[in-house]
N, C-alpha and C positions, 0 to 999 in steps of 0.2 A: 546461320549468322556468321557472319569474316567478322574478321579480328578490328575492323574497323566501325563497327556497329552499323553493318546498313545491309537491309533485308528489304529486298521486294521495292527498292528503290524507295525505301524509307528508314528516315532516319528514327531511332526509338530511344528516349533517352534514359527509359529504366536498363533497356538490354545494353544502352552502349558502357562501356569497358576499356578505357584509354588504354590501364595497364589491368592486360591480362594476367600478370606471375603469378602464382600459387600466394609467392607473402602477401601482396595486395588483397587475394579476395582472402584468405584465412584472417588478416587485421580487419576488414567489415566483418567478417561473421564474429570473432571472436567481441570487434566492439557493439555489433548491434545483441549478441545473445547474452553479455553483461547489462546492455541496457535492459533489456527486456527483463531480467533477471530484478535487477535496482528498481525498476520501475514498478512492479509488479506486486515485490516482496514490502517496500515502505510507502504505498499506497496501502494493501492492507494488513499493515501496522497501524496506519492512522484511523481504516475505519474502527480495528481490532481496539484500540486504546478508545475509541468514543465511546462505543457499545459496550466495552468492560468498567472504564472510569466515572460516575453520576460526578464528578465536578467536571467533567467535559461535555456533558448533554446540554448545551446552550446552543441559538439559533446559530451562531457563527463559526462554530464546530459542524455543525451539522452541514454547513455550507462548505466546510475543507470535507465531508464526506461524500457530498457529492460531487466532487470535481473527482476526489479519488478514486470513485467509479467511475467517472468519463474517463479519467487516464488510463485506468486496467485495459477499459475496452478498446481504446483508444491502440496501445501500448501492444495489449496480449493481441491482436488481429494486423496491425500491421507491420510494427517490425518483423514479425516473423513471415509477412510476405519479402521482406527486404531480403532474410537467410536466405531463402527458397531462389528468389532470382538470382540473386549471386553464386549459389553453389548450381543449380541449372544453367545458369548465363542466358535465360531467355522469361519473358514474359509468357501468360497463358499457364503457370504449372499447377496454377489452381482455378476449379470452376467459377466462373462468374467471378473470373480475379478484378476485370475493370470497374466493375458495376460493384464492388466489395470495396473496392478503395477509394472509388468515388462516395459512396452514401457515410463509410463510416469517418472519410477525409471530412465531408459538407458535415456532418453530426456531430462532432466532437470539435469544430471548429466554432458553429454556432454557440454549443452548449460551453465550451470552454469560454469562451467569449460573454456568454450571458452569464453565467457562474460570477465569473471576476466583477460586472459591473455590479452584481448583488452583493459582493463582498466589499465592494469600494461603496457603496447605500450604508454598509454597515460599519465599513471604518470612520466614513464619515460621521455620522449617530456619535458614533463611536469617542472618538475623539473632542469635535466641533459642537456638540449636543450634548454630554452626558446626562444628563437629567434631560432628556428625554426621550435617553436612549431606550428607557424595560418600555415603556409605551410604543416609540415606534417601530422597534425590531423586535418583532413577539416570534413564538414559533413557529404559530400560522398563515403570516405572513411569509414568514423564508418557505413553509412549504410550500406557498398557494406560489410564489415568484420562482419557485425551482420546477414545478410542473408546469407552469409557463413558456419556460426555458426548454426545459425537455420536449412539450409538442411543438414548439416552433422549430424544433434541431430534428426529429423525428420525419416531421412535415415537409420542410425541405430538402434533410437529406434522403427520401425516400421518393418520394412524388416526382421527381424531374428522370429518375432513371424506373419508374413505374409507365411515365406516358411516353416516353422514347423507346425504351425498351433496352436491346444489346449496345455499349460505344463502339463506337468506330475508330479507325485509325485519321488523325487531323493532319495533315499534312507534317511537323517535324516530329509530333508527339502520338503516340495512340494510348488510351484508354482515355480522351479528349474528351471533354463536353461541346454543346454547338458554344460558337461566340456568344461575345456579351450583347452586339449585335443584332441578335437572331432573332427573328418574331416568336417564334415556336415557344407553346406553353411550357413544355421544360426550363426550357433556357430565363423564360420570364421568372420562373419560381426560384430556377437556382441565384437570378440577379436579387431575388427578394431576397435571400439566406446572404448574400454578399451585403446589400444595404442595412440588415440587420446585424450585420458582423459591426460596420462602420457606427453606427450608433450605440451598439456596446463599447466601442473602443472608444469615440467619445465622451459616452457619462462616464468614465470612467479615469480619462484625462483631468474632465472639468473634477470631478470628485478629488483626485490624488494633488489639482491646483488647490483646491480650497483648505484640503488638510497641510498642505505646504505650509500657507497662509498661515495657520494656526499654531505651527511649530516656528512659525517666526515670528507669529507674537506671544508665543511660551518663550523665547530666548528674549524677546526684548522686557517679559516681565521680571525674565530670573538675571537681572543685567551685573547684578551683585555676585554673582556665584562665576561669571564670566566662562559660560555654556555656549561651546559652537552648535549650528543648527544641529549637528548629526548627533550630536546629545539630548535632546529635547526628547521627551516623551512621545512626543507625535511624532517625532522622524524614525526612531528608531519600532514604534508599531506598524508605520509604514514601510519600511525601509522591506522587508521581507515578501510583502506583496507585490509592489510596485517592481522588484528583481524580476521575478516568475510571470509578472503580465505582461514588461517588456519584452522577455528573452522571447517569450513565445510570439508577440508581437512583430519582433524582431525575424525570426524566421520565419512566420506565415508571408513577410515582405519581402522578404529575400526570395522563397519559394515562386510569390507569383511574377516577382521583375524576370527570374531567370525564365521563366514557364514563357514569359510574354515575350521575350529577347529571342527565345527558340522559333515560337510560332511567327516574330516579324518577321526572321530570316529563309522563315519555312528549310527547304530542303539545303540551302546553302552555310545552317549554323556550322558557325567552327565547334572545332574541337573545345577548346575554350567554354565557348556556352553548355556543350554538352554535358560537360564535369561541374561545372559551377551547377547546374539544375542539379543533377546526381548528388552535389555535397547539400543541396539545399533540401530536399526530399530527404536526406539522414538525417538532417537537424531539425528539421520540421520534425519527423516523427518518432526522435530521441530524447530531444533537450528538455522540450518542455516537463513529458512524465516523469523524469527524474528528477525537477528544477523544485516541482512542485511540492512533493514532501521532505523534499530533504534542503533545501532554502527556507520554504516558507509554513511549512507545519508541525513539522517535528522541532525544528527551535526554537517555537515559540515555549515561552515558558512556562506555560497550562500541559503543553506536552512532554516537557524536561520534565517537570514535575512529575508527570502521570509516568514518564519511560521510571526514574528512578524507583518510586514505589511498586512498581511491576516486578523491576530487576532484583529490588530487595526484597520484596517477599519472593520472589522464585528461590533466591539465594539461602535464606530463613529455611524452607521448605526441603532444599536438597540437605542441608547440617541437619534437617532434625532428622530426615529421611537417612541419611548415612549414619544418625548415632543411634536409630530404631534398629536399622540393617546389623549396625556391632551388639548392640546388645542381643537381636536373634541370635548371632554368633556364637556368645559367649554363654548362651543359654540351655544347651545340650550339654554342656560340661558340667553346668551347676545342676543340673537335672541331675544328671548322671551323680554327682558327689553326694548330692543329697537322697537318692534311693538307695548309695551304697551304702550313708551313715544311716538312713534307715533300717535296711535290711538289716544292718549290725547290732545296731538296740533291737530289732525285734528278737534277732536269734540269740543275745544274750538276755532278756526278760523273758523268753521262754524257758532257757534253760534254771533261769534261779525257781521259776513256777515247778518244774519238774523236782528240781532237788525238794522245796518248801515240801511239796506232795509226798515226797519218798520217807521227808523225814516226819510228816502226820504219819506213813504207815506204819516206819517205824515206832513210833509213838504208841500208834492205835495198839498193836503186835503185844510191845512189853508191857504196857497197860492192862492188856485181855490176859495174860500170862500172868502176871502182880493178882489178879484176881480171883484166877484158878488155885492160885497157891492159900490165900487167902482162906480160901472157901473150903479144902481140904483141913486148915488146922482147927477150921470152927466141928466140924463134923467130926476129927478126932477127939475135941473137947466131950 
């Protein structure tokens, strides 16, 4: 591969590398193995805090634990393909690299996608419904709409690179799928997983309109207290979701304009497009798993709550733990003081026993002697 990214009369826009320098690639590696690091470690904090805390076992927690699993996997498989090209400078350094970031890119795009629309099912309940919210978000429901989710994200990220088999290089890009175009059964399943992406991102529009709606007639009810929307009850439960389905939004759109810019100009893309794709492929597969627990789950305040409780009993645990540890300390000493004042009273109560004894033989001695004499003046009589 030259210094200009073009191999075999193809352009590639994982391998290309505008600025070769040492500081450029150590700043992605150092920033994608912090992400991976943040992403990894407060996704499971949040599932860690579900499964330890019973006031967070409700359907809509359970719904931040399964995105937090799409993120890990999401997160732990492909940034660490991003290290690996950057420090090789070349695509292929891993088996079945194309067909790995193709199935787990379609998988976690679907299931993130269908996650969020369940969540926005639920903020709306949530908010626009309360009374009858325990009715229509039960927990059988989040699970029966979460393995929903899962086979349709499963289904097509696996199936279109099952019946094609190995990708191919597409003219400016390689690990490419066929066009949107294409008649080929792959290509038709992977358009299914795109049409179901758009319809998650729609219910999910119309849902975050309706709860708007609702925080604007919580501000026109509280008119007396003179509450901007962003104060309203329902703005600020939304406000945290609606960031993290953006952001990712955000960059899934950016990813596919530059992907599509590449492939219009095929082997003629500038430089330009090349890097824009590059930075959109790092935000695609940075932003969101980080966005997600530390925006939108860990500051809600079910989880403030649940972090502080945790921190203070750890805290509790290590003072009583350190004041167990000092008194083992100090306990060999008092050990020790108290077998020596032992030892002491026993070796002076034996000695007063020895004397008491010496002076009965004394006794017994002058006694038996007192008697002898005794008994010679009777017999002189």
């Amino acid at each position: 591969m030259t210094g200009t990214g073009i191999e075999n009369s193809t352009r590639d826009v994982v391998e290309f590398d505008a600025i070769s320098d040492p500081t450029s690639k150590g700043f992605q590696i150092a920033y994608d193995a912090l992400c991976v690091f943040v992403a990894v470690v407060c996704n499971m904090l949040v599932i860690f805090l579900v499964c330890k805390k019973e006031t967070l076992q409700k359907p809509r927690h359970y719904l931040r634990c399964h995105l937090a699993i799409v993120e890990i996997i999401f997160a732990a498989i492909l940034i660490p393909i991003n290290i690996v090209t950057v420090v090789k400078g070349h695509l292929h350094s891993v088996p079945f690299e194309c067909e790995l970031i193709y199935v787990i890119g379609t998988l976690s795009g679907v299931a993130i996608f269908g996650t969020y629309s369940l969540m926005a099912i639920d903020l709306y309940y949530f908010i626009c419904h309360p009374l009858r919210y325990n009715t229509q978000v039960t927990t059988q429901k989040v699970v029966i709409g979460m393995l929903v989710v899962d086979f349709l994200a499963i289904s097509i990220g696996i199936t279109p690179v099952a019946i094609a088999g190995g990708m191919k290089s597409s003219g400016s890009l390689q690990c490419a799928p066929e066009t949107l175009n294409s008649s080929q059964a792959s290509a038709v399943i992977r358009n299914m997983g795109f049409t179901f992406q758009v319809i998650f991102v729609l219910v999910s529009v119309i849902l975050y309109y309706l709860v708007f709606k609702e925080a604007r007639r919580q501000q026109e009810r509280d008119a007396n207290q003179h509450l901007r929307i962003y104060q309203t009850k329902a703005f600020k439960t939304m406000a945290g979701h609606v960031i993290v389905f953006f952001v990712f939004l955000s960059a899934t759109i950016f990813l596919i304009v530059s992907r599509r810019a590449v492939l219009v100009h095929e082997e003629n893309a500038s430089d330009a497009q090349l890097i824009a794709h590059k930075v959109a492929v790092h935000l695609f597969r940075t932003l969101s798993p980080m966005a997600d627990p530390l925006v939108h789950s860990l500051r809600a305040p079910d989880f403030r709550r649940a972090l502080r409780q945790v921190f203070q009993r750890s805290h509790r645990v290590n003072i009583a733990t350190a004041a167990g540890n000092q008194c083992m300390d100090q306990l060999p000493d008092v050990a020790f003081a108290h077998v020596a004042s032992t030892s002491k009273f026993v070796a002076k109560n034996s000695q007063v026993e020895m004397n008491s004894r010496l002076d009965d033989e004394k006794d017994a001695a002058v006694g038996k002697s007192l008697f002898k004499s005794i008994s010679l003046s009777e017999d002189s009589d």
